[in-house]
N, C-alpha and C positions, 0 to 999 in steps of 0.2 A: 774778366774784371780788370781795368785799366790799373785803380788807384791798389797798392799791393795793402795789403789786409793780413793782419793776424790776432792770435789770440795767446792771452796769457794763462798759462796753467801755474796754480797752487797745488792744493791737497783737499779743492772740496769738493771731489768726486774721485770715486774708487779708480787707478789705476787701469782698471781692463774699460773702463767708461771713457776714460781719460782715450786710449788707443782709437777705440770704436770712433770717437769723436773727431779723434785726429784726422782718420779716411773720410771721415763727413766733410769737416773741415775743404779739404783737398777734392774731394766731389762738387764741392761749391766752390771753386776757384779761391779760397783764399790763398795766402803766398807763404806763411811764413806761422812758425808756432815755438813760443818761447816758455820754458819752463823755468819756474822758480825757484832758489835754493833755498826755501822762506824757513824761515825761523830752525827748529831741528828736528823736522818733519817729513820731509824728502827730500834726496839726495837728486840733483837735476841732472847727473852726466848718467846715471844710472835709467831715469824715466826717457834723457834723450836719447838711449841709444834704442830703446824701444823704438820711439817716434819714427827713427830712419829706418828699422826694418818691417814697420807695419806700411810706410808711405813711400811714393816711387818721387814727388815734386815737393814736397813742402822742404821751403830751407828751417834749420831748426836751430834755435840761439837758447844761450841761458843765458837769464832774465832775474839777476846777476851771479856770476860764483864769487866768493870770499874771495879773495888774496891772502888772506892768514891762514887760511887753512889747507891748503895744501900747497908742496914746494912746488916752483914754478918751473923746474925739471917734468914733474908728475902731473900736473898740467897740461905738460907739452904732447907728453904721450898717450896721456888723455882723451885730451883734442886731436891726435893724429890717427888714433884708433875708431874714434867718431866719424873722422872724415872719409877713414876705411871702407865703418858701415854704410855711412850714406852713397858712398859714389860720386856719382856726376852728374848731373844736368846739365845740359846744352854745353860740356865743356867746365863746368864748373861744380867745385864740391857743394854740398847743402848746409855745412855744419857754421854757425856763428859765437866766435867767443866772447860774452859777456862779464867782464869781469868788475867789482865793486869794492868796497872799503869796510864792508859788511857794517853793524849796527848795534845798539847799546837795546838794551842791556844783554843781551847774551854774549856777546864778546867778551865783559870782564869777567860771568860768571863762568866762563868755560877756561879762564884762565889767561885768554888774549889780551896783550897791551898793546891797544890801536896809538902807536904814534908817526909822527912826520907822514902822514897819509900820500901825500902829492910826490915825494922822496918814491915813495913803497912801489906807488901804481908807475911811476915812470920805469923805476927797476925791472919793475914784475913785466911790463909790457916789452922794454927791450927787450931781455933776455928767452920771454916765451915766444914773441918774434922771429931771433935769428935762429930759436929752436927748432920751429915749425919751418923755418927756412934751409932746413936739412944742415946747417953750419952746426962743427964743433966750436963751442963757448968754452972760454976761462975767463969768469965775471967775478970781480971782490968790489960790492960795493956797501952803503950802510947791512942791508938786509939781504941779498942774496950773494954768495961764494958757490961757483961751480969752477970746477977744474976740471978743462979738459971734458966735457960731456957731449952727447949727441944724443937725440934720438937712434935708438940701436938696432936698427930696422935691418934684417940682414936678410931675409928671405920676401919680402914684398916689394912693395912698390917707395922706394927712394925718392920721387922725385919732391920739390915742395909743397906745402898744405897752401893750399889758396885758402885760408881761415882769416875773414878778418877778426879784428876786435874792435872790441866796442870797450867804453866804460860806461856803469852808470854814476853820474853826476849829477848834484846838484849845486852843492855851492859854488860859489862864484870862481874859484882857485881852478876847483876839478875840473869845469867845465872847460877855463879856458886851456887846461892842460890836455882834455878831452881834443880840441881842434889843433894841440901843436901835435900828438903822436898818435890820438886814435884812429880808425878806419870810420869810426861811428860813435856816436853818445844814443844810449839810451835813457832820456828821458824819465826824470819818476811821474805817478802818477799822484794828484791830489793838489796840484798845480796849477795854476792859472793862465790862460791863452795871453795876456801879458807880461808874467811870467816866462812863456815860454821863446815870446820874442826877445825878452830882458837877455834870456838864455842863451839864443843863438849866435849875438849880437858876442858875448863873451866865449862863443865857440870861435865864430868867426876871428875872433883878436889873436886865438891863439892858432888858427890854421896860417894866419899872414905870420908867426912867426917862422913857421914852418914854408912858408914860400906857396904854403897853398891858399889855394877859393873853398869859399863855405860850400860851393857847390860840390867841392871831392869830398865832403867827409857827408854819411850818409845819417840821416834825422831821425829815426824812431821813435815813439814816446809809447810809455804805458797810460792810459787811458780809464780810469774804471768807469764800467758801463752797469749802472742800477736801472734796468729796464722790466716794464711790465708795463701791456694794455690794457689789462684786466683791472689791476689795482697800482695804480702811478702813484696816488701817496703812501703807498708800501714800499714803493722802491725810494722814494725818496726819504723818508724813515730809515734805511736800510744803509742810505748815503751819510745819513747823520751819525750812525754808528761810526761806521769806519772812519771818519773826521774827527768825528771824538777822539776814536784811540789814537791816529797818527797824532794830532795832537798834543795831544797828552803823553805819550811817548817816544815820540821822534821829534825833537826841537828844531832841526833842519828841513822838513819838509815847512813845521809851521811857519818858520821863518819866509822859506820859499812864497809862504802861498800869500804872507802880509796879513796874518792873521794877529787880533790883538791879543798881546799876554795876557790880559782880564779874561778874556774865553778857553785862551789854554789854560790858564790855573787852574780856571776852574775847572775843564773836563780832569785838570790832572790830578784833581781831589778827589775825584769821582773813579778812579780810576786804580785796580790792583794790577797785580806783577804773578802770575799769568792772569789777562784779564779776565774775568767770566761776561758769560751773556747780559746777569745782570749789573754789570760795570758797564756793559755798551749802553743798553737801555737809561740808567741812571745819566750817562754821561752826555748823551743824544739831546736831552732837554736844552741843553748849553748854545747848540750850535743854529743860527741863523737857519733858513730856507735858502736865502738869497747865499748865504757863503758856499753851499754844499752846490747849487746850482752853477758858483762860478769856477768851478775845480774841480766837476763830476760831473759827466752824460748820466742824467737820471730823468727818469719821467720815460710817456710813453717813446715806441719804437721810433715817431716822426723826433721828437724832442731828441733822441738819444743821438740819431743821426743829423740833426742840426746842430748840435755840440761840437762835435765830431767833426764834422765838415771845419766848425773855428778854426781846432787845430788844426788840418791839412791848411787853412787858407795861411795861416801863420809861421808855414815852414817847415810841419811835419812832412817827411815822407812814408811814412809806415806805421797807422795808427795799430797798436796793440792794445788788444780790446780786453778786459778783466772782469769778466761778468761778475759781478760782487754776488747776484743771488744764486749762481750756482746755476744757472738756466743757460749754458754754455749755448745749447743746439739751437735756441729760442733768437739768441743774439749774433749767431752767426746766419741764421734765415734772413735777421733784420737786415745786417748790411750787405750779403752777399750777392744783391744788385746793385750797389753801389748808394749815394747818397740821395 
């Protein structure tokens, strides 16, 4: 498989399923398998260290971890314990750090006050950088104070973690902060292939401050895939759901996607805090064909990989695929000859 390929994991398939899939995955030359640290449901550095010891080639990213929740010391040793389990390929570790700003509403409910975000992720990425870079840090900045720390690796292997990082990003600040210090942005999904050039365009601004080309910092995108041959206006139904709820509670993505605030009101009247099934259904009625269509590979297997193909032509290099119905094995058969 030329174009690299991966898949996005949540929590809607049981963990030993989750593995299994993983070697399938990797039997079908995909390249790459990113878990999510979604809502307070799985913990992704826990599932990734699985990943690396059931699979000998897949590189393996979180798809994103908070910044507020864990110090960026403990992070460091995290990530350097990952990149233990994985090893090497062809010279190179398999492990990717994805790190984000995490999201409302669970943030204030668990206590976290998300402020100065752009401050945070610049901090958080230095510091976990020259971590992973074997260097003793003494950093006093708004949010992080270390004194004198290292990774304390005394009996292994010392040398640096080839780990990049990535952020996910979306607004317009992030992203362009995404190309002056990350190695990578990843992409959210729900997004528009317009959108996504809008994107790179402000990745790009910020790697020229940085003295780089948009071609060094590396594209991923999440991608959600509502696929079925059987029943295509069941997956596309299935696309309206999840539009509704981003929607209606994440204002950033809708933003992103140039959706009107008449449609989000409205899913967001229709809409509780945890949502239920019948909050998706009710709120589903709201959302266009044509909108779910231009921000979501749904429909059959051809349609899904026609989508798909958009974004590669637009500057993705690593579509990450989100099976929204849960038919992980079905959607990596689809694309695992290519487009």
């Amino acid at each position: 498989m030329a174009q690299r390929m991966a898949i996005y994991m949540q929590d809607v398939v049981d963990i030993p399923t989750e593995l299994e899939l993983a070697r399938y995955m990797e039997e079908r030359g995909f390249s790459e398998i990113w878990q999510g640290d979604n809502r307070l449901a799985r913990d992704c550095i826990v599932v990734m260290s699985a990943f690396l010891a059931r699979t000998k080639m897949l590189r393996v990213g979180s798809g994103v971890l908070p910044i507020w929740t864990r110090n960026p010391a403990v992070i460091a040793a995290s990530f350097s314990t990952l990149w233990e389990v994985g090893g090497k390929v062809d010279g190179k570790g398999r492990v990717m750090l994805g790190l984000g700003a995490w999201w409302e509403p669970i943030a204030s409910r668990v206590g976290v006050k998300m402020r100065l975000p752009l401050t945070a992720m610049r901090e958080h990425i230095e510091v976990i950088r020259r971590l992973l870079s074997m260097e003793t840090v003494t950093y006093h900045g708004e949010f992080i104070h270390l004194d004198n720390v290292s990774l304390d690796v005394v009996y292994g292997d010392r040398s640096p973690r080839d780990i990049p990082i990535y952020i996910g990003a979306t607004g317009d600040k992030m992203l362009e902060l995404t190309g002056e210090i990350g190695d990578g942005v990843c992409l959210n999904y729900g997004v528009s292939v317009d959108y996504v050039t809008r994107a790179l365009g402000l990745v790009e601004k910020g790697a020229q401050k940085a003295g780089k080309t948009l071609e060094a910092i590396d594209l991923p995108e999440l991608i959600v895939v509502s696929l079925s041959d059987q029943n295509p206006a069941f997956a596309l139904h299935a696309g309206k759901k999840l539009a509704a709820y981003y929607f209606a509670t994440e204002p950033h993505i809708m933003k992103a996607s140039g959706v009107s605030e008449e449609i989000a009101d409205q899913a967001k009247s229709m809409m509780g805090w945890p949502a239920t099934e019948a909050d998706y259904e009710r709120a589903s009625v709201v959302i266009p064909e044509d909108l779910v269509r231009n921000i979501m590979a749904v429909g059959t297997a051809a349609e899904c990989r026609a989508k798909v193909r958009e974004y590669v032509d637009a500057g993705v290099t690593c579509p990450i695929l989100y099976p929204l119905k849960g038919n992980i094995k079905e959607v990596v058969d689809a694309f695992a000859d290519g487009f």
